[in-house]
C-alpha positions in Angstrom: 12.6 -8.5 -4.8 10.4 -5.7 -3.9 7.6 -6.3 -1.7 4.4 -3.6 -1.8 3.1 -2.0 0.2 -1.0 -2.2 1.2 -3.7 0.2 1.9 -5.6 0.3 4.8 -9.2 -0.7 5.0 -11.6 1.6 6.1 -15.2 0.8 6.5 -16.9 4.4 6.6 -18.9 6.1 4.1 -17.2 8.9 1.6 -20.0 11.6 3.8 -18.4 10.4 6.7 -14.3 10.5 6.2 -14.7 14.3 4.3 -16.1 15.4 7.3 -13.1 13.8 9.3 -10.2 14.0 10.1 -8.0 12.0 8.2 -5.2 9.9 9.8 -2.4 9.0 7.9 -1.8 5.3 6.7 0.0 3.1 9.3 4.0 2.5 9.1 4.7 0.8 6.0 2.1 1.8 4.1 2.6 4.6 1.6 0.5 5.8 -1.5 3.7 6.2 -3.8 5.1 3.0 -3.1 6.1 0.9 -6.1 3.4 -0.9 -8.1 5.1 -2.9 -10.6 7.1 -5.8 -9.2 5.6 -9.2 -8.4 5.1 -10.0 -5.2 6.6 -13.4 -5.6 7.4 -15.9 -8.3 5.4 -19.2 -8.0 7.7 -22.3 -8.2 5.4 -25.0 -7.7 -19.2 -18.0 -17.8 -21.2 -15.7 -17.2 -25.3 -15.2 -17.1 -25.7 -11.5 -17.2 -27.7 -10.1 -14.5 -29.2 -6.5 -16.0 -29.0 -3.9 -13.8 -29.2 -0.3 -14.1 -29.9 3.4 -12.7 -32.4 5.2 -14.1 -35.5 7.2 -12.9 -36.4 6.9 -9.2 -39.8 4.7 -10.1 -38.6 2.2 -12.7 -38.0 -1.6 -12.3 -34.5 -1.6 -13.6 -33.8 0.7 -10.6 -35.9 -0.9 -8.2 -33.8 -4.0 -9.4 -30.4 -2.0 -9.0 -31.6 -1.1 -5.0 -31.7 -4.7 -4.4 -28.3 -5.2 -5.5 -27.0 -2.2 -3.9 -26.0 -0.1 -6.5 -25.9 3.9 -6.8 -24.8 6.4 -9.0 -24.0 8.9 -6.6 -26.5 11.3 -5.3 -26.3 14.1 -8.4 -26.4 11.7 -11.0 -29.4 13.3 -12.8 -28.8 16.7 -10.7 -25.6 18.2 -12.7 -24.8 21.1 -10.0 -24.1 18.5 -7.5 -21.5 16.4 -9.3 -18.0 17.5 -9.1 -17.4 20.2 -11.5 -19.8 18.6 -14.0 -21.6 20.6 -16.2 -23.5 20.2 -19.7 -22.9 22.3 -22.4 -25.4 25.4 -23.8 -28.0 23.7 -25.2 -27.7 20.4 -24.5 -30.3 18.3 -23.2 -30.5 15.7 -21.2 -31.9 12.1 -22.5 -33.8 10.7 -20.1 -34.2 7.4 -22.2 -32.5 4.1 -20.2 -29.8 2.9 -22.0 -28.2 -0.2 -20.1 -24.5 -1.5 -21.5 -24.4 -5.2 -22.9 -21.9 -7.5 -24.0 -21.9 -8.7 -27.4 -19.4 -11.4 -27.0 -16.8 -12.6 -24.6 -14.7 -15.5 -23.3 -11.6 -15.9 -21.2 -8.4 -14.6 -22.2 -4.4 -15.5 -21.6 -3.3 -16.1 -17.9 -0.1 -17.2 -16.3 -0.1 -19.2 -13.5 3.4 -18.2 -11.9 2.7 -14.4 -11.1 0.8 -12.0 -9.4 -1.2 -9.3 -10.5 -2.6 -9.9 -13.9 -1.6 -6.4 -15.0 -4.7 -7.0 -18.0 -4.3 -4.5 -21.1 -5.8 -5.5 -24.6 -6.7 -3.4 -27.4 -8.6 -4.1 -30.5 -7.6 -3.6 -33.9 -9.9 -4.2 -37.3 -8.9 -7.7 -37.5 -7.5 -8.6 -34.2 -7.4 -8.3 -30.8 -4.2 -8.4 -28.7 -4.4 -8.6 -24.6 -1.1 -8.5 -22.8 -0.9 -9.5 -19.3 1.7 -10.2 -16.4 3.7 -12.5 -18.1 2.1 -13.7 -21.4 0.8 -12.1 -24.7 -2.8 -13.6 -27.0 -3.5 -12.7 -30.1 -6.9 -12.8 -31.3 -9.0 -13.8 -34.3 -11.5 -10.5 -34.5 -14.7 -11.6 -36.3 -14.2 -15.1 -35.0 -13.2 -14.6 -31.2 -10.6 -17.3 -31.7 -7.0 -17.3 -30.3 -4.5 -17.3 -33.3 -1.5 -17.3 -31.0 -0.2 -17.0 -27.9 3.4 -17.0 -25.8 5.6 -15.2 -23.1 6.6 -11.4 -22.8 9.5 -12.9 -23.1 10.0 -14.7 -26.6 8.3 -11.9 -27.9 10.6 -9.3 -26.1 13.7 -11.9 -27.4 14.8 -11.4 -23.9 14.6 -15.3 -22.6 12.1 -17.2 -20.8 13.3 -16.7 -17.1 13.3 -12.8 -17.2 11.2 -10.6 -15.0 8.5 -9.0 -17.2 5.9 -6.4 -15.5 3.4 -3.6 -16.5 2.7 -4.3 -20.2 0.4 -2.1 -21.9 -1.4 -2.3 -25.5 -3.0 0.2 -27.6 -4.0 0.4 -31.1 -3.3 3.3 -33.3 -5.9 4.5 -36.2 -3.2 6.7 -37.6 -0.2 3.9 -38.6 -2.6 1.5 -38.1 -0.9 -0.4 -35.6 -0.4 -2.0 -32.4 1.7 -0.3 -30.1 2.9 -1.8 -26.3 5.3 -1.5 -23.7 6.6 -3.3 -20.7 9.5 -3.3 -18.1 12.3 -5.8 -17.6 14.1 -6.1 -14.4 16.4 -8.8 -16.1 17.2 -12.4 -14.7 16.0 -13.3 -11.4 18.9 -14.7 -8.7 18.6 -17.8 -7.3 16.1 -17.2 -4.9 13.3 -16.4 -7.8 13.8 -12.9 -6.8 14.2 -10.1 -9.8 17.0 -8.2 -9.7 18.2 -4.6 -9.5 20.2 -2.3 -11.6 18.8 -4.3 -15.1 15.6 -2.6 -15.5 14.6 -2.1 -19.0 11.8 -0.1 -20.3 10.8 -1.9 -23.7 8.4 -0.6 -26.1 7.3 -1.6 -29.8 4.9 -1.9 -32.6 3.1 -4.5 -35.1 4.9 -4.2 -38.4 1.3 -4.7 -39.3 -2.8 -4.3 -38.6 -3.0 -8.0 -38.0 0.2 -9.7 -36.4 -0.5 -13.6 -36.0 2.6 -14.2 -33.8 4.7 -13.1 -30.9 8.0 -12.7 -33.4 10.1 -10.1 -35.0 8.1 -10.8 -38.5 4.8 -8.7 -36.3 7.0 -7.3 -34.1 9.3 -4.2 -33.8 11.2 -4.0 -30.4 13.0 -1.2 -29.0 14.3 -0.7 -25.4 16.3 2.0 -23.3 18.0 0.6 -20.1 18.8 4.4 -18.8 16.9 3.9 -15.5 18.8 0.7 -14.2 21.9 1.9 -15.4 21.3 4.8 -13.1 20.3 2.5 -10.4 16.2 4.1 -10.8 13.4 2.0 -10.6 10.7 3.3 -13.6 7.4 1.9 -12.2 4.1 1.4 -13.3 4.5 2.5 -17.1 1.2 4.3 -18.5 1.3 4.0 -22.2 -0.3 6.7 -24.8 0.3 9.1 -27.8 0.1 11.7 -29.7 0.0 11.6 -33.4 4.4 11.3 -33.6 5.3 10.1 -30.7 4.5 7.4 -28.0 5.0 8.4 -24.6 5.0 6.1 -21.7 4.7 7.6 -18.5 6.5 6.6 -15.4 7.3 7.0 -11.1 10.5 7.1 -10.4 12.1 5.8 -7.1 15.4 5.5 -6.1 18.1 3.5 -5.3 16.0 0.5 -7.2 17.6 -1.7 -3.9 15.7 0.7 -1.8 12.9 -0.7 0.6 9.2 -1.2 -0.9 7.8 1.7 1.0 10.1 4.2 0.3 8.6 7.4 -1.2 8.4 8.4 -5.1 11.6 9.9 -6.2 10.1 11.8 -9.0 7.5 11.2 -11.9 8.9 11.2 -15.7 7.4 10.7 -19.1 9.3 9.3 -22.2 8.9 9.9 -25.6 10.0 7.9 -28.7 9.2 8.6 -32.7 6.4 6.7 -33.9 6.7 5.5 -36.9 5.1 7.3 -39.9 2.0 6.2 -41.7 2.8 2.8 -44.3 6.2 2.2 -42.8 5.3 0.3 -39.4 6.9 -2.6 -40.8 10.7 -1.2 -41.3 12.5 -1.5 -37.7 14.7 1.6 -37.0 16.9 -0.9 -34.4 17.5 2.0 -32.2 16.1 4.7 -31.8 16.5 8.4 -29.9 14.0 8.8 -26.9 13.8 12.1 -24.9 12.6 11.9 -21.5 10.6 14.7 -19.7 12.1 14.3 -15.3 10.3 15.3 -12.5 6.8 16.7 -13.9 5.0 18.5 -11.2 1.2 18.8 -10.5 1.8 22.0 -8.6 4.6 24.3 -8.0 8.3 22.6 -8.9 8.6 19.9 -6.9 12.8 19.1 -5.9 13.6 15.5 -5.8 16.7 16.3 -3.7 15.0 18.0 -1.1 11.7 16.5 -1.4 10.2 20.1 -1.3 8.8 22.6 -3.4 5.6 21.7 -4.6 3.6 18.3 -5.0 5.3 15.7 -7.5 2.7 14.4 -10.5 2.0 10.9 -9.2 1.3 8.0 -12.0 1.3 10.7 -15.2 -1.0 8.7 -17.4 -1.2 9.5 -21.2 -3.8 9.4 -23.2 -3.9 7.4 -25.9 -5.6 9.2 -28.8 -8.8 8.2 -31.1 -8.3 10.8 -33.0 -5.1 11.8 -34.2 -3.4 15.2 -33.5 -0.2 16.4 -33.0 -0.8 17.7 -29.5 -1.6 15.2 -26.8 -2.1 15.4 -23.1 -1.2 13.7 -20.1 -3.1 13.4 -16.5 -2.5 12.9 -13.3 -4.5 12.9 -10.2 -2.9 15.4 -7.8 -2.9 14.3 -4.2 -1.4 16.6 -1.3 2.2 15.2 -1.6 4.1 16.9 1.0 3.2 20.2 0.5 0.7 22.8 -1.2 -2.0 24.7 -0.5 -4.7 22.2 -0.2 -4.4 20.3 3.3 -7.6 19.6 5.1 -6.0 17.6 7.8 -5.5 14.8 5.2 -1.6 15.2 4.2 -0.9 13.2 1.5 -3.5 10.4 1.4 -6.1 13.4 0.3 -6.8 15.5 -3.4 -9.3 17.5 -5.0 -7.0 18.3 -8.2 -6.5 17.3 -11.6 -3.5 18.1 -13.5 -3.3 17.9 -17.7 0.1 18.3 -18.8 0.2 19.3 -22.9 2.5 17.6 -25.2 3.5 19.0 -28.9 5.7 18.7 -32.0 8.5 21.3 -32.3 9.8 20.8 -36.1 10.0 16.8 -35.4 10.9 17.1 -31.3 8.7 16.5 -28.8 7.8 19.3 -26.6 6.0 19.0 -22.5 4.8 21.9 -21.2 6.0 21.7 -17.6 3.1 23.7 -16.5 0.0 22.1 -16.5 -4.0 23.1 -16.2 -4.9 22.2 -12.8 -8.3 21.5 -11.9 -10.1 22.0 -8.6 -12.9 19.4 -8.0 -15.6 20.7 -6.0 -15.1 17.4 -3.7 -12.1 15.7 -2.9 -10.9 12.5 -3.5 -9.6 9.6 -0.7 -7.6 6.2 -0.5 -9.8 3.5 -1.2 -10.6 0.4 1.4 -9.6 -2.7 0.2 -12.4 -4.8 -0.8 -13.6 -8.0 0.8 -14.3 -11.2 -0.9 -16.8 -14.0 -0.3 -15.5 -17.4 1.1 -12.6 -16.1 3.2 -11.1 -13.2 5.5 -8.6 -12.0 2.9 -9.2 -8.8 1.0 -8.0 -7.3 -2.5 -5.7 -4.8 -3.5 -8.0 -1.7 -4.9 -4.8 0.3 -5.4 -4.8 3.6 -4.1 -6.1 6.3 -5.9 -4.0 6.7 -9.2 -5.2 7.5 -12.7 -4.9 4.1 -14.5 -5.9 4.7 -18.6 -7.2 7.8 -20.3 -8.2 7.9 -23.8 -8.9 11.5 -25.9 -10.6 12.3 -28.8 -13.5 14.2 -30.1 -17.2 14.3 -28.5 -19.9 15.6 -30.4 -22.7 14.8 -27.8 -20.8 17.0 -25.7 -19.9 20.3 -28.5 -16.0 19.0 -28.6 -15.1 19.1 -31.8 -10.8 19.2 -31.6 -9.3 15.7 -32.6 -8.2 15.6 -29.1 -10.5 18.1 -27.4 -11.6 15.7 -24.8 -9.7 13.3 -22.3 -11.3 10.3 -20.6 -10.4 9.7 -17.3 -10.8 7.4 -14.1 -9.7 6.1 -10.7 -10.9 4.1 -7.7 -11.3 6.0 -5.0 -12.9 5.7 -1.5 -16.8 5.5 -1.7 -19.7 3.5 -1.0 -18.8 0.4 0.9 -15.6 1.5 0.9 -14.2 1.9 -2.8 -15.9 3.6 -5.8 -15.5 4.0 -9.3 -14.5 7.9 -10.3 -14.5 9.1 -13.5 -14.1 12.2 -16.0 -14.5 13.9 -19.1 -12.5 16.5 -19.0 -11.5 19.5 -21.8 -7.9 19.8 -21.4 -7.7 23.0 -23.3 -9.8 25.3 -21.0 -8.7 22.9 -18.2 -12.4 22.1 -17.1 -14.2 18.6 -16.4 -17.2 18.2 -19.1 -18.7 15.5 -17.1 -17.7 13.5 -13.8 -19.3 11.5 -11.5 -18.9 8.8 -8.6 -20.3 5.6 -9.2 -20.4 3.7 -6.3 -22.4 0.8 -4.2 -24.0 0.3 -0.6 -23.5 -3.6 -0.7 -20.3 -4.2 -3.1 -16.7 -2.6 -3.5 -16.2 -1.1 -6.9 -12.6 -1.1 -8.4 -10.1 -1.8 -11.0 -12.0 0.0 -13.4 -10.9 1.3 -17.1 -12.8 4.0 -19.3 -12.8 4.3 -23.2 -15.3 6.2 -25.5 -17.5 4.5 -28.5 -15.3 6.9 -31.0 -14.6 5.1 -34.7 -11.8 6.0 -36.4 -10.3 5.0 -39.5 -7.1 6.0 -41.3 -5.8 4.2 -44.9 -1.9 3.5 -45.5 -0.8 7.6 -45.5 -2.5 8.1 -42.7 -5.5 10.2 -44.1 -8.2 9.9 -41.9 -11.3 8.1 -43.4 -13.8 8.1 -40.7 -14.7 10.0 -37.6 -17.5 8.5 -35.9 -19.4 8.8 -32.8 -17.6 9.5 -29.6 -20.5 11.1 -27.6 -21.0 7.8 -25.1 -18.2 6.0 -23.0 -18.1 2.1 -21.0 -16.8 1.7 -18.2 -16.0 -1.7 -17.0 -14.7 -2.7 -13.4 -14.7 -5.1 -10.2 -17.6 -5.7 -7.7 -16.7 -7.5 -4.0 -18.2 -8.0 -1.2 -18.6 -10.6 1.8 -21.4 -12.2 0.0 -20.0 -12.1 -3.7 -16.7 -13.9 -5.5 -15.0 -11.1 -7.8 -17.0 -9.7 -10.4 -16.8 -8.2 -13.5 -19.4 -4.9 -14.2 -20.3 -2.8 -16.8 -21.8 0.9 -16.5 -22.2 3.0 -19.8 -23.3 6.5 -20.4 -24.9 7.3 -24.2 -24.8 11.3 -25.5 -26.0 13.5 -22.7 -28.3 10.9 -20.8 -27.2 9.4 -17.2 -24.9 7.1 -16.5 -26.6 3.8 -15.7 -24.2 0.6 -14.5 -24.2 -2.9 -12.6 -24.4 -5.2 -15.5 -22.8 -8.4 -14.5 -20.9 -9.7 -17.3 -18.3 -12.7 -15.2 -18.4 -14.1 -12.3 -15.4 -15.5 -10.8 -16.4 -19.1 -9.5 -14.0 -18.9 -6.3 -12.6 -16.5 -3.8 -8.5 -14.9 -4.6 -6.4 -16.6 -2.4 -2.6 -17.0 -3.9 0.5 -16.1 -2.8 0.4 -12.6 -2.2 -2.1 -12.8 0.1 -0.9 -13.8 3.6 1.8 -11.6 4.4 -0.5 -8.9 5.4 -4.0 -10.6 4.6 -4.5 -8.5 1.3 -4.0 -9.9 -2.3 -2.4 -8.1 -5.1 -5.1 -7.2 -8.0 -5.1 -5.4 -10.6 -3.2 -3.6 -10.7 -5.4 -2.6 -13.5 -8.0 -3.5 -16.3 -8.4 -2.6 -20.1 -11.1 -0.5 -22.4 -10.1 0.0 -25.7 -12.4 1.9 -28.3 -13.3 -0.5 -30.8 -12.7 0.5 -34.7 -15.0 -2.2 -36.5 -18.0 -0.2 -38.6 -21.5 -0.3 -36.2 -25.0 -0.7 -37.3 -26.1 0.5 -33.9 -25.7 4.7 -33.7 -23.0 4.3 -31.6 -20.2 2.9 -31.3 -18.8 -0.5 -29.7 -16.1 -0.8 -26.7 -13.6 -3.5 -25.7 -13.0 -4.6 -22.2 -10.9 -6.8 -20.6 -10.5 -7.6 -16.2 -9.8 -9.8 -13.9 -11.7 -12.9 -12.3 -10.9 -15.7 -9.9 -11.0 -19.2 -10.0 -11.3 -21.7 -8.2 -7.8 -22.2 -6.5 -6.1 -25.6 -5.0 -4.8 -23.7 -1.8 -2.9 -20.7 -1.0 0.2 -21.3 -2.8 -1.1 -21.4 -6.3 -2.2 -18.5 -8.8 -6.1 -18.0 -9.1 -6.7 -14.8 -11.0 -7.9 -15.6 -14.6 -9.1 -12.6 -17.8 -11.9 -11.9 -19.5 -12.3 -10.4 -22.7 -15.6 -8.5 -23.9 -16.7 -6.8 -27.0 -19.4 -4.2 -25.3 -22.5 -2.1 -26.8 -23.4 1.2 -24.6 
């Protein structure tokens, strides 16, 4: 099966490696190598610690200094953030507003498989996580698992297949669950997944509340277009608009290829959603169109490999508001060629591409040019994060877009249902990875708000984003309520030599600062499975969940739900230690 490629660990601050010269990764290492495979197939409570960033005098930051943690330096300054700025008339609140969890406990793991691969999403009733390879659904107002079972029996595909990548959202306007996942098929004898079967599948909850993992909640559709063309589609991002799900995808190819080839190509495909009050009636097929080869700059040729810089990871965004026009990012690095090349090549960015996706009389419609956005500072590889209690370190991916969320944002003058996009990635920073994140407009192709959030003790990573927006919609799909929106969580990893795994929160309400390090889980051992002593560095990841949450608030704001990875406390090095946690989070 195919076996990914790492990143390389760099211990230097962000100041430092701008200012340098950038070498490129060593042999074997590449930034567009293939995410979703396993590495291998296994045959054999938390005490929050409050920590925040506010003004330079206060306890809570005193507190934070301690711990190590930093917004960084512009934070309160806006002209020195990347391409932040705060809308005429705006202003700032300077009150300290510190994220807390409301209620959490562990969700779904499976012991046989590395990375987690955590998505959930919250619906009124229910929440449903999905991870690498097993599905939970849960009890809402009672936080108890009502059922739970394989990718598999829920995909009707059979227990032994190779399941990888599911996401989960849930959509106000059907008011329903949507997901997606990839099958490579039945593994060989060897435990290995194959080539030339992979599947994309995708579906929907015939209802708001599905209790089980069968065809009674759930409607399954699939197209096996890529392994028929012997094309690995990796590392599916799954969004919306109000008609059609899209699920964006890298393309490599032949799918027998080595790990660390490079990316063939970035697609995105679209299927009909279904319409408002009929979620429940399965079309059995249905006809998809896919969107080949989007481009962050110029028109990038997949035969030549030339021509401009090919989108990596396109990550939709899944909507709060519904709207027939959706958008798409991606975080433009260098690729092999373009105008920006600071001695970096392609392990070094300072764009942002939105792609814009619309209904043409019941077809969907990508603009193949998008709005590209220069940051005023660039982006780098993270290092990979160390870990208390041994030598090897974790996987903090490598600079790729991972979930995006759009909607409207009063706090912030956007008032278009999707007139703002939500964004975030780990990048290098701090210790040696940080937590980057945006609001941007995708319309005048501008970043509302950005910022760096990093730490000078721990490694910040695996990180998702979602805004505090309510939305309701009844049977026809009439919108009922549109609250809030104005504040964002955003939840990710902390490592370091003298800490297990972590799980942080940082929040940012209206226009005030961005204040973080709430501990939330602590993993009670260090990661140390399988995947981890080939080249010393274990798969995580390879990403986390946020999901806004659409239960009514008492609070002025609105609630977010989170689920990450922790670790616990393993047997040895052959076994599987990564674990979830889900969290229902105030800003």
């Amino acid at each position: 099966m195919r076996k990914l490629a790492v990143l390389t660990t760099v211990a230097a601050t962000l100041a430092t490696m701008l200012a340098a010269t950038i070498a490129a990764p060593p042999a074997g290492a590449t930034h567009r190598a293939a995410r979703s495979a396993h590495v291998v197939r296994s045959r054999a409570s938390s005490g929050p610690a409050v920590l925040g960033v506010p003004g330079p005098t206060s306890p809570i930051v005193r507190e934070a200094q301690t711990r190590g943690y930093l917004s960084a330096p512009g934070f309160s300054k806006p002209a020195t953030l990347p391409s932040r700025v705060r809308p005429s008339g705006v202003v700032p609140d300077t009150t300290v507003h510190l994220p807390h969890m409301t209620a959490g406990w562990n969700g779904v793991f499976d012991p046989s498989v590395t990375p987690p691969d955590t998505s959930g999403a919250a619906g009124p009733l229910s929440y449903v996580e999905l991870v690498n390879d097993r599905w939970g659904i849960y009890n809402r107002p009672t936080r108890t698992l009502i059922a739970s079972g394989s990718l598999s029996d829920l995909l009707g595909t059979g227990a032994t297949d190779c399941i990888s990548t599911p996401q989960v959202f849930w959509d106000p306007y059907t008011n329903a669950f949507y997901f997606s996942v990839l099958d490579y098929g039945v593994p060989d004898s060897g435990g290995n997944c194959p080539t030339g079967q992979e599947t994309l599948y995708y579906g929907w909850s015939t209802s708001s509340a599905p209790v089980s993992g069968t065809s009674a909640d759930w409607c399954v559709e699939h197209s096996s277009s890529y392994g028929a063309a012997g094309e690995f589609p990796d590392f599916g991002r799954l969004g919306d608009t109000q008609d059609f799900g899209l699920i964006g995808v890298n393309v490599y190819y032949p799918d027998t290829a080595p790990p660390d080839q490079e990316q063939l190509r970035a697609d995105v495909v679209a299927f009909p959603k279904p319409t408002p009050g009929n979620t429940a009636t399965c079309p059995g097929s249905q006809t998809l169109t896919t969107f080949q080869n989007l481009s962050d700059i110029g028109a990038w040729d997949p035969g030549t490999w030339t021509g401009g810089i090919p989108a990596f990871t396109p990550v939709p965004a899944v909507q709060t508001d519904p709207s027939s026009t959706g958008y798409i990012v991606s975080a433009a690095w260098n690729g092999r060629s373009g105008p920006f090349n600071p001695a970096g090549g392609p392990y070094l960015g300072n764009k942002v591409a939105v792609f814009t996706v619309t209904n043409n009389a019941g077809t969907p419609v990508l603009d193949p040019l998008p709005k590209v956005i220069t940051l005023r500072t660039s982006f780098l590889w993270p290092g990979n994060a160390p870990q208390r209690g041994n030598t090897l370190r974790l996987d903090t991916l490598d600079g790729r877009f991972t979930n995006a969320f759009s909607g409207r944002d009063g706090a912030h003058h956007i008032t278009t249902d999707a007139g703002a996009v939500w964004t975030q990635f780990t990048v290098r920073g701090g210790k040696g990875a940080g937590v980057r994140w945006f609001e941007i407009n995708p319309v005048a192709g501008t970043v509302i708000q950005g910022g760096l959030l990093t730490s000078t003790t721990n490694w910040l990573f695996d990180a998702a984003i979602a805004p505090d927006r309510q939305v309701v919609a009844d049977g026809t799909g009439t919108v009922t309520t549109q609250l809030y929106g104005g504040s964002f969580v955003l939840a990710f990893n902390a490592s370091s030599p003298s800490i297990y795994v972590q799980i942080h929160l940082a929040s940012k309400l209206g226009v005030g600062d961005l204040h973080g390090g709430v501990t939330i889980k602590v993993s009670s051992g260090p990661e140390n499975d399988f995947s981890c002593h080939t080249n010393s560095v274990c798969r995580w990841g390879d990403y986390a969940a946020a999901s806004p949450d659409p239960g009514p608030s008492t609070t002025g704001h609105g609630h977010v739900w989170i689920a990450n990875a922790w670790s616990a406390t393993g047997a040895d090095g052959s076994d599987v230690d990564w674990r979830t946690f889900i969290a229902h989070v105030s800003p």
